[in-house]
C-alpha positions as CSV (number, residue, x, y, z in Angstrom):
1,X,-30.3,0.0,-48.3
2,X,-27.6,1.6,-50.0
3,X,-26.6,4.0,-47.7
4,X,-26.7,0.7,-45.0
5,X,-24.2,-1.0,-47.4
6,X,-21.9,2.2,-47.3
7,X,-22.3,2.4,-43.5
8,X,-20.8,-1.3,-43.0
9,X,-18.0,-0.9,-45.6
10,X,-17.0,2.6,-43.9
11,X,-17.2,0.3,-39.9
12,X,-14.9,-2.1,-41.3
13,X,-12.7,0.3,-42.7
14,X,-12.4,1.8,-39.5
15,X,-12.1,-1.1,-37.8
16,X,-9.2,-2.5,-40.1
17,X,-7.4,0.8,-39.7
18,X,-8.1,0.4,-35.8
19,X,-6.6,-2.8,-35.5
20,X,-3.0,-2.3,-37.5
21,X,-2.5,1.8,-36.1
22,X,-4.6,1.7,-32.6
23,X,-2.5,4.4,-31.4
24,X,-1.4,7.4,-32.2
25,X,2.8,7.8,-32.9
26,X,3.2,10.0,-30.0
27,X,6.6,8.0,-29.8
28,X,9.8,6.9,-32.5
29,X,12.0,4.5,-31.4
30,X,15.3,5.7,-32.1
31,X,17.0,2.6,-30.6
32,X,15.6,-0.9,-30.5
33,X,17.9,-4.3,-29.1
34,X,15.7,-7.6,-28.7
35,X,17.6,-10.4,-27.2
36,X,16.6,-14.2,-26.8
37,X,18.7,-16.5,-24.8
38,X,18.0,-19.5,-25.3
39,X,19.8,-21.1,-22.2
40,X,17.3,-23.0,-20.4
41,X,14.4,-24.9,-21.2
42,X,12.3,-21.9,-22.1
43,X,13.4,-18.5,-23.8
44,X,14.0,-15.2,-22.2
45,X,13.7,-12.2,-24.2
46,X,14.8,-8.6,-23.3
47,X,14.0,-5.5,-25.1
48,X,15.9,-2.4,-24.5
49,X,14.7,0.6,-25.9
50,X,15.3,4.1,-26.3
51,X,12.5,6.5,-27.4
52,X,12.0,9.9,-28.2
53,X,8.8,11.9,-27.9
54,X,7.8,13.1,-31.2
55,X,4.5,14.6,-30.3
56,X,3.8,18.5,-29.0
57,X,3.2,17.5,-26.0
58,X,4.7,15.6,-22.9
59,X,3.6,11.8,-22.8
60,X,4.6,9.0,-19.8
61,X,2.5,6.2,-21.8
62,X,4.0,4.0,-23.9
63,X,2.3,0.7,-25.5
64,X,4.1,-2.3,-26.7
65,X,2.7,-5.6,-28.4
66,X,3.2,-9.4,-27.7
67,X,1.9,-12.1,-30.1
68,X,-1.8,-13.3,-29.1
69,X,-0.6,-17.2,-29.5
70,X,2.7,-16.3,-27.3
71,X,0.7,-14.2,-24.4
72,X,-0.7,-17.2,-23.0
73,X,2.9,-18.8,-22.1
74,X,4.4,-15.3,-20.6
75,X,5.0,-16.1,-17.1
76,X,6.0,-12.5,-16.0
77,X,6.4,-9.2,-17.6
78,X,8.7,-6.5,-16.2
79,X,9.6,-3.2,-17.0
80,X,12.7,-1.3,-15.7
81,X,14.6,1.8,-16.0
82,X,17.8,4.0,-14.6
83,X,17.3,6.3,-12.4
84,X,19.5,9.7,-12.5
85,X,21.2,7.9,-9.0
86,X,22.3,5.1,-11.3
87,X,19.4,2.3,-9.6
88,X,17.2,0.0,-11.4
89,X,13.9,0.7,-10.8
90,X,10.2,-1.4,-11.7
91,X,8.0,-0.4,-14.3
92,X,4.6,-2.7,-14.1
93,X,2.7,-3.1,-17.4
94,X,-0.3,-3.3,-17.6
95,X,-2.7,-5.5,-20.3
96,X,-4.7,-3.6,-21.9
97,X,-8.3,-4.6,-22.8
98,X,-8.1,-4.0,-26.6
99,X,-9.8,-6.6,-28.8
100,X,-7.1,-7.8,-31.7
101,X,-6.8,-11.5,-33.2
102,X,-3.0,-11.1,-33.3
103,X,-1.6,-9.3,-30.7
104,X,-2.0,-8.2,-27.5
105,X,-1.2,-4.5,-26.1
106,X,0.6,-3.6,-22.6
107,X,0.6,0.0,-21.5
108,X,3.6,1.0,-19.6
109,X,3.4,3.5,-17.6
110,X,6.9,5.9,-17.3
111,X,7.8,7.1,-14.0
112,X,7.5,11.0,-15.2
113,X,6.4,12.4,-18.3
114,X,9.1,13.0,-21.0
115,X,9.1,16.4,-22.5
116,X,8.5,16.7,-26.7
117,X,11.8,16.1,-28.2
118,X,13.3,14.1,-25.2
119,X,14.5,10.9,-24.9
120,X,13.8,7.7,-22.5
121,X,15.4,4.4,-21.5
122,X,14.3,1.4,-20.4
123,X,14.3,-2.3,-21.0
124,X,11.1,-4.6,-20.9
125,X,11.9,-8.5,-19.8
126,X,9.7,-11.6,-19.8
127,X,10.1,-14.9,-20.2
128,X,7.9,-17.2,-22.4
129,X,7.4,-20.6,-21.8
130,X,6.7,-23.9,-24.6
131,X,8.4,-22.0,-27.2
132,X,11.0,-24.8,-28.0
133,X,9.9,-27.2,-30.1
134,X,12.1,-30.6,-31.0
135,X,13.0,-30.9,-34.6
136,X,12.9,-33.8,-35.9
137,X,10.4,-35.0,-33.6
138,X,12.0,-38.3,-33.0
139,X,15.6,-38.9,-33.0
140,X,17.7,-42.0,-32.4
141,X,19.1,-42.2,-28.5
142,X,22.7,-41.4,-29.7
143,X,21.5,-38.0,-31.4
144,X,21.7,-34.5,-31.0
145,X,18.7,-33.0,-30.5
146,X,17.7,-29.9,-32.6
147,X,15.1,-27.6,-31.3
148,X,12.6,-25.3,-33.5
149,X,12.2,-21.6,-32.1
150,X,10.1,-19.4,-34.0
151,X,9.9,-15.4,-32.7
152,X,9.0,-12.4,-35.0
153,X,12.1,-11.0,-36.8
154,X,11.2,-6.9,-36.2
155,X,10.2,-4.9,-32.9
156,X,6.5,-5.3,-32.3
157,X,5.4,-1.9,-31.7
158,X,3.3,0.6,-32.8
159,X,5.7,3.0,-33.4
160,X,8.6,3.7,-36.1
161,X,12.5,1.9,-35.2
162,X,15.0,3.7,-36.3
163,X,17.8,1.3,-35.6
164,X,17.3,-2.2,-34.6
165,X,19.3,-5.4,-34.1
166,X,17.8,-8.7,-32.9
167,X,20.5,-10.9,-31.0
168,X,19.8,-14.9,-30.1
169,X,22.3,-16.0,-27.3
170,X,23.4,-19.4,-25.8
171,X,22.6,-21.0,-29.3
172,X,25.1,-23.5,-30.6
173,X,24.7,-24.4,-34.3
174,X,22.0,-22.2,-35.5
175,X,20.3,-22.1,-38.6
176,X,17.7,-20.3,-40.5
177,X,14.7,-21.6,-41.8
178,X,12.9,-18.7,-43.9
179,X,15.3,-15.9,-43.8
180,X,15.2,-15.3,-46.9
181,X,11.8,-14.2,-47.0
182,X,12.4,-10.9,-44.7
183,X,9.9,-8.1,-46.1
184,X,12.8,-5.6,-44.5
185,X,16.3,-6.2,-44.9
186,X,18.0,-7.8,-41.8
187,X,21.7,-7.9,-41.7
188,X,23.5,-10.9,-40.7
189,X,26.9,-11.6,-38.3
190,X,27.9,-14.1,-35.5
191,X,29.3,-12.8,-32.3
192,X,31.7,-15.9,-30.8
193,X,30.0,-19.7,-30.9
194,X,27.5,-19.1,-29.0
195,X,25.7,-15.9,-30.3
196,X,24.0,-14.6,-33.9
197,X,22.8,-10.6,-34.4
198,X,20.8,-9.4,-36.8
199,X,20.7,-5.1,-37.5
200,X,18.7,-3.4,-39.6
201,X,20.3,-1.7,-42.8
202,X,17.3,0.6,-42.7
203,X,14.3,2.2,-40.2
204,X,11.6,-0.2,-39.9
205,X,8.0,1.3,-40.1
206,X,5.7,0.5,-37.0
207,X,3.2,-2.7,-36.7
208,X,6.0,-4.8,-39.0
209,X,5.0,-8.7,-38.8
210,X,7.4,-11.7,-39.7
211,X,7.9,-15.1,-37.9
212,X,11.0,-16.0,-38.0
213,X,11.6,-20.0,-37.9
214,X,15.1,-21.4,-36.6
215,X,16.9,-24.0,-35.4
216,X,19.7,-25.0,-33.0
217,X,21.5,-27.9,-31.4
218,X,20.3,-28.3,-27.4
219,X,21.5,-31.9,-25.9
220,X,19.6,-31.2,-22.4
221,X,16.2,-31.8,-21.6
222,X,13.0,-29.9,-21.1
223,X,11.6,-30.7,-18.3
224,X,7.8,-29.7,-17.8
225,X,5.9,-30.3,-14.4
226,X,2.2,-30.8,-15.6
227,X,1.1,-30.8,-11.7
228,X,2.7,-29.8,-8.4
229,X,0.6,-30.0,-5.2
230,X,2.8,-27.9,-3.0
231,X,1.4,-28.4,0.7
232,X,2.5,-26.4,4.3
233,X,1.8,-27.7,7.5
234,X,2.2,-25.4,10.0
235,X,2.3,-26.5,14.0
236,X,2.4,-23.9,16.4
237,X,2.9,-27.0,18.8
238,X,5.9,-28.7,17.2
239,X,7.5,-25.4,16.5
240,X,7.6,-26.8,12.8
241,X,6.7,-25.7,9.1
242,X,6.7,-29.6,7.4
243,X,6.3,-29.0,3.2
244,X,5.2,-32.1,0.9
245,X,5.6,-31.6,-3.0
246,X,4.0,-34.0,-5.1
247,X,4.8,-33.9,-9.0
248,X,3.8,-35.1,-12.1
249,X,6.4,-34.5,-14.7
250,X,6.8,-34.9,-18.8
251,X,9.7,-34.3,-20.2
252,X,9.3,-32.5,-23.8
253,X,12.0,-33.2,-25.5
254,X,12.9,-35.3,-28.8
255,X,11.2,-38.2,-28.6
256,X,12.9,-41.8,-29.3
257,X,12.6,-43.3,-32.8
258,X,13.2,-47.1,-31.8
259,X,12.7,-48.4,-28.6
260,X,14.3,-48.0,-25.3
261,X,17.5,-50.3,-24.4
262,X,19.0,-50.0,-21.5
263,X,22.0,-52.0,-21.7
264,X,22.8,-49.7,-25.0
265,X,21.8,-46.9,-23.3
266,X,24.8,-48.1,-20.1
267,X,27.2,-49.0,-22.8
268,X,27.1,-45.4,-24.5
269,X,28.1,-43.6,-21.8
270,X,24.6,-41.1,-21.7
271,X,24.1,-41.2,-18.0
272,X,27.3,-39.5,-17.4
273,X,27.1,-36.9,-20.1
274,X,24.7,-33.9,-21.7
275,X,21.5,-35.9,-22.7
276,X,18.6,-34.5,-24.1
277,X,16.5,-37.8,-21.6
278,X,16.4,-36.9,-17.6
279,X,18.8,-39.1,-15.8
280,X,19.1,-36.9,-12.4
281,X,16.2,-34.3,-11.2
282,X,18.4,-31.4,-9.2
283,X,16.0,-29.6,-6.6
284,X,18.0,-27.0,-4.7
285,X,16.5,-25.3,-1.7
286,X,16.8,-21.9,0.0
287,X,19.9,-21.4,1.2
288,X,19.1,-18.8,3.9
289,X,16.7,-21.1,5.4
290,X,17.7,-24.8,7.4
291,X,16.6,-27.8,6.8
292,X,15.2,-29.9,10.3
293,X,18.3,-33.3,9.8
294,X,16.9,-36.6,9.2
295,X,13.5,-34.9,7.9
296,X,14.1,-34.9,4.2
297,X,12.2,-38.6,2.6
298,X,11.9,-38.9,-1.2
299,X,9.0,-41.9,-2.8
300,X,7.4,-42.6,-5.5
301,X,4.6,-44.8,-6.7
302,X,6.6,-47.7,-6.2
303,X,8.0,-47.0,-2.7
304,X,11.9,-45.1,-1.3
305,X,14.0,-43.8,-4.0
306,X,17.3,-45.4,-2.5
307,X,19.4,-43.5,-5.5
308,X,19.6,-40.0,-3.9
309,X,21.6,-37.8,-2.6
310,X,21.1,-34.7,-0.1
311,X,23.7,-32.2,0.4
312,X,23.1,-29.0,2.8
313,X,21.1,-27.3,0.0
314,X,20.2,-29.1,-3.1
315,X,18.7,-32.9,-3.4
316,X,19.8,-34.9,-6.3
317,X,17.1,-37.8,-7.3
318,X,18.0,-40.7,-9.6
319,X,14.6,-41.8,-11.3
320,X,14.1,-45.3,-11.6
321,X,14.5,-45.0,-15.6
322,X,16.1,-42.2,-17.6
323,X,13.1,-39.8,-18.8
324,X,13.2,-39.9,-22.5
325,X,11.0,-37.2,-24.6
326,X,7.3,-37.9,-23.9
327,X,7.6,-40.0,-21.0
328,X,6.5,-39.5,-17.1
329,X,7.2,-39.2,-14.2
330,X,5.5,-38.8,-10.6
331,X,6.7,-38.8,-7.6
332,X,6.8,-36.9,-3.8
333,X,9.3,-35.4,-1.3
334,X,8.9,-33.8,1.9
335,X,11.0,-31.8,4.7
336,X,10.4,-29.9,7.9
337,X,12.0,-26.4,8.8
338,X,12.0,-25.0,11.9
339,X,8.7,-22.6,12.4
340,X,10.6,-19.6,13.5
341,X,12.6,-19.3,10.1
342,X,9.0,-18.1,8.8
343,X,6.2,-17.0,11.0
344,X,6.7,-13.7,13.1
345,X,3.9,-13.0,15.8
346,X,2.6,-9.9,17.0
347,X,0.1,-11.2,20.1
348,X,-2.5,-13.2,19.1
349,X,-1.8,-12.4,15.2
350,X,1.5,-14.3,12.7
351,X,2.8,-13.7,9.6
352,X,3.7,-16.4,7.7
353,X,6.0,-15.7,4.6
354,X,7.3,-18.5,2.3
355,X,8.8,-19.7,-0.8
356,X,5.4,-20.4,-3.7
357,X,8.3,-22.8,-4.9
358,X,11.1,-24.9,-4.2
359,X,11.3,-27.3,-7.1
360,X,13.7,-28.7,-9.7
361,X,15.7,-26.8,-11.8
362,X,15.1,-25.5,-15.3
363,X,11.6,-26.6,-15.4
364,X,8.7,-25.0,-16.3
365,X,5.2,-25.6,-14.2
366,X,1.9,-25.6,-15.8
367,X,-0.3,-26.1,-12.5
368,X,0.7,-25.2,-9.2
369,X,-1.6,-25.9,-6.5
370,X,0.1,-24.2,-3.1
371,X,-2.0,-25.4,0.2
372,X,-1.3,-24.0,3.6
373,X,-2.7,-25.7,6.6
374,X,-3.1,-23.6,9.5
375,X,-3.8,-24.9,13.0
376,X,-7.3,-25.7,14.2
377,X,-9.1,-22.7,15.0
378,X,-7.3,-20.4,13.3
379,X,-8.4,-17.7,11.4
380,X,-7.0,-15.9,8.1
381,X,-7.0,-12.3,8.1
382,X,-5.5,-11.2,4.7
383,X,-2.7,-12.7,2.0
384,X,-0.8,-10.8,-0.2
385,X,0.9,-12.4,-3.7
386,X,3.4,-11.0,-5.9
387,X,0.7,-11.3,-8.9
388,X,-2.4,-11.6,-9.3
389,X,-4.2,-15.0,-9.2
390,X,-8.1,-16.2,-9.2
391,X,-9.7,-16.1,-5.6
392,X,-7.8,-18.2,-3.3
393,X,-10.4,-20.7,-2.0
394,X,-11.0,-21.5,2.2
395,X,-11.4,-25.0,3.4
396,X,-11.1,-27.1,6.4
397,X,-8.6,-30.6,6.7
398,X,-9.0,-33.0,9.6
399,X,-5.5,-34.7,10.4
400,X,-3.9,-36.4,13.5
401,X,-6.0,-35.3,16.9
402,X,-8.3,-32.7,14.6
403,X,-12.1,-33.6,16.9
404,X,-13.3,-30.4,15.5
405,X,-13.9,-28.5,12.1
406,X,-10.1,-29.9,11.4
407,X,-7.1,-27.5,10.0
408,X,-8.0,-24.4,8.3
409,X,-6.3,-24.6,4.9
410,X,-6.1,-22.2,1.7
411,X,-5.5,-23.0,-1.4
412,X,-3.8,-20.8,-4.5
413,X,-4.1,-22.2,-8.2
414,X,-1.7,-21.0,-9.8
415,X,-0.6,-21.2,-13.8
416,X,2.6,-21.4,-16.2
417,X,5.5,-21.0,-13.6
418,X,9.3,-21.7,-13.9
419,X,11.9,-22.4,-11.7
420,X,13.6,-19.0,-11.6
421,X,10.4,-18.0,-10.1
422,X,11.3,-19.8,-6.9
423,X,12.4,-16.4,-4.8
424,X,8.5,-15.4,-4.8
425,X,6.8,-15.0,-1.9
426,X,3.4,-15.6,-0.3
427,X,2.2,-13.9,2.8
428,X,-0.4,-15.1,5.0
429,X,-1.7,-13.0,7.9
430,X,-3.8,-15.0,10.4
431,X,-5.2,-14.7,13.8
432,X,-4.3,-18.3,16.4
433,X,-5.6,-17.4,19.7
434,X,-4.3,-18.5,23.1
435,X,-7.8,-20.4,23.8
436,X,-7.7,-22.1,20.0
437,X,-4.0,-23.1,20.9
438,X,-4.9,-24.8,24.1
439,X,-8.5,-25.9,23.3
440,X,-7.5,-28.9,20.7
441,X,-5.3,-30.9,23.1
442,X,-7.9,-30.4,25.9
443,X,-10.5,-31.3,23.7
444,X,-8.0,-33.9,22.5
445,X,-7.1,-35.3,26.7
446,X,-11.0,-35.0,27.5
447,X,-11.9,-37.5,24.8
448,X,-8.6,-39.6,25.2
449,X,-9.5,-39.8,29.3
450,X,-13.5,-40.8,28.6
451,X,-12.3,-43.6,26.4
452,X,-9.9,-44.9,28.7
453,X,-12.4,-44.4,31.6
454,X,-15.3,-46.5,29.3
455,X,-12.5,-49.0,29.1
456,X,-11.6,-49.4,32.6
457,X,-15.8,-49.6,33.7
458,X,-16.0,-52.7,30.6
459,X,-13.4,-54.2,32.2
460,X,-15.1,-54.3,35.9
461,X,-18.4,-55.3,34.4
462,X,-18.3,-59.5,34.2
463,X,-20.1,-60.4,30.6
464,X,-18.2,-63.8,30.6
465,X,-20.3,-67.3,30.1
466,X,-18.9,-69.7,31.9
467,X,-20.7,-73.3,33.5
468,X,-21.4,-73.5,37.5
469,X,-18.8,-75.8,39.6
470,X,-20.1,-79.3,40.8
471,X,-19.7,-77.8,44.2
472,X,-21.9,-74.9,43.6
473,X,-25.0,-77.0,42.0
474,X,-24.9,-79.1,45.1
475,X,-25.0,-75.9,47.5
476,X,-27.5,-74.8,45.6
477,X,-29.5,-77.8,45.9
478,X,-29.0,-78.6,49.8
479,X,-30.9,-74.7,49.9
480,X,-33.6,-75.2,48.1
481,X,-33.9,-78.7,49.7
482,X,-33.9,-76.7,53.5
483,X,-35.9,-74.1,52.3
């Protein structure tokens, strides 16, 4: 029993020491820069890093943390480095399947390995979404609004930082919460109004936790789409790609303390200035690609949305109230391209490559649903994302004229996108034979001619009831009479 007893204490010894040093320091990083900008409605952080391989021998992998609680609202994650030609080049991390309750480990994996004793650079971006959190809560409407961002103050990495500086940009009247608390020494300066860094006075050991709480000043809104049903109609017939959005949005900023008036809410101007409420949505649209004229429409639940504005490449949308923190907003818009601008055909085969999103801008998207209808009768051969998502799922849609199985549509469900996201691409291979393309309006004329054929024999057949003529009863009579 004893031996038992010792067995367990030495597992969770091990396991402890696992969990805080789950790598070995093949690595020192002998220059560390994390910078947040804070400009839009959800942070962007960017680490650039130099390391140095302090192991006997060469090594290519390097692993870097993320807070468990924050992994869940990274929308992308992208390494890159400089090659000796002076381009930018990808690195793709990877997750790794390590079991922590804190954080969570990426491997990234260099392009060559780096001899001992040399150094490496390279910079790892993503962008995290919900990290902004209005503080107060509520707020009167005439307000600034100050947000809460909390981020931890030292590089979370498994390795020793030699020097360090964290750096917040685009942040207007910023202040600490719980600086004061730093378990290593962080040294203070502000670079112009709009920027605060941080350096280390000393070298920071590896695995070194502290969340840092701060505020600033942002009068703009944050808008969050909660759903967007993102549809694509595509007729081989009409030469057309038609696209309906359907949103449902929240906006998550400060909330209002008192009650909404409008007339003070005219009188002070708010429409016409920054405002942390949503008083115009700004969608802007592809620029290389045309808009059909006259297709653009814009409803929602309550009918036309007359307070809009379309230019060439961006629609502006007046909601019926201004969107104050907290409250919704639903509504739909829809526009037809011109086919060729995105399928290309090689015989009986296309290729159909389009935007995942249009949307508005600076928002963030919790649920995308992206649906493309195909013809009827077609066939999907493969599809191809620029991330991985769950299992696309195959369906059929009857619409105008469908007499058969109806449209062939599939559907992506996708999670926690933003706007800057928008240059993404799906591709959809399918196969739209000559004899699918022509069978539907055959099918379509053969019905169409039966009915009006079944009309035209009801309307020579006499089901009337009408009473005989005195004339005719008297006829009638005289021949039965001579009979």
């Amino acid at each position: 029993m004893k031996f038992n007893n010792i067995l367990l204490l030495w597992s969770f010894v091990l396991s402890v020491a696992v969990a805080v040093h789950p790598f070995a320091k093949n690595w020192e990083n002998i220059e560390y820069s994390k910078t947040i900008d804070v400009a839009k409605s959800f942070s962007k952080e960017k680490h650039i890093i130099k390391v140095k391989n302090i192991n006997t021998e060469p090594s290519k992998q390097y692993i870097f943390a993320v807070p468990k609680d924050v992994k869940k609202h990274i929308t992308l994650v992208v390494g890159l480095y400089q090659t000796p030609a002076g381009k930018n080049s990808l690195l793709q991390p990877k997750a790794m399947p390590i079991s922590d309750d804190d954080l969570v480990y990426y491997m990234l994996e260099l392009p060559y390995p780096i001899a001992p004793g040399s150094q490496f650079d390279f910079a790892i971006s993503y962008i995290i979404t919900n990290q902004f959190t209005p503080y107060p809560e509520f707020i009167e409407m005439e307000d600034n609004q100050v947000l809460k961002l909390s981020t931890n103050a030292y590089p979370l990495s498994p390795y020793d930082t030699q020097s360090y500086e964290l750096i917040f940009s685009h942040i207007r009247e910023y202040q600490e919460l719980n600086a004061n608390s730093f378990t290593h020494d962080l040294v203070k300066s502000e670079i112009g109004s709009s920027a605060v860094k941080y350096s280390s006075s000393s070298a920071i050991p590896a695995n070194s936790l502290f969340t840092l709480d701060v505020t600033f000043v942002k009068n703009a809104p944050l808008p969050f789409i909660n759903y967007l049903k993102r549809d694509l109609w595509v007729s081989h017939w009409s030469g057309v790609l038609q696209l309906v959005e359907y949103y449902e949005l929240t906006n998550h900023a400060a909330k209002l303390s008192k009650g909404f008036s409008r007339a003070k809410y005219l009188a002070s101007g708010i429409a016409s200035k920054l405002h942390h409420c949503i008083a115009v949505l700004r969608i802007p649209f592809d620029k290389s690609k045309k808009i059909e004229e006259n297709s653009m429409y814009y409803v929602d639940k309550v009918g036309n949305v007359s307070t809009s504005q379309f230019n060439s490449d961006e629609l502006l949308i007046r909601p019926r109230f201004p969107i104050f923190g907290g409250w919704h907003y639903n509504f739909t818009i829809g526009w037809d391209y011109a086919l060729n601008q995105f399928v290309r055909q090689n015989n009986e085969e296309y290729i159909l490559k389009a935007n995942i999103l249009d949307g508005i801008y600076d928002a963030t998207y919790d649920q995308v649903e992206l649906n493309v209808y195909l013809p009827e009768g077609a066939e999907i051969i493969d599809y191809a994302l620029p991330f991985g998502i769950d299992e696309p799922t195959i369906s059929h849609e009857t619409s105008y004229l469908d007499v058969g199985t109806g449209h062939t549509r599939i559907t992506f469900r996708i999670e926690n996108l933003i706007d800057e996201m928008k240059n993404l691409v799906v591709v959809l291979r399918y196969r739209y034979t000559t004899y699918a393309m022509f069978y539907k309006p055959l099918q379509a004329s053969f019905y169409i001619f039966l009915a009006l054929m079944g009309l035209y024999i009801l309307k020579k057949i006499d089901i009337s009831i009408k009473p005989q003529k005195k004339e005719e009863t008297e006829n009638v009579i005289i021949s039965e009479a001579v009979n």
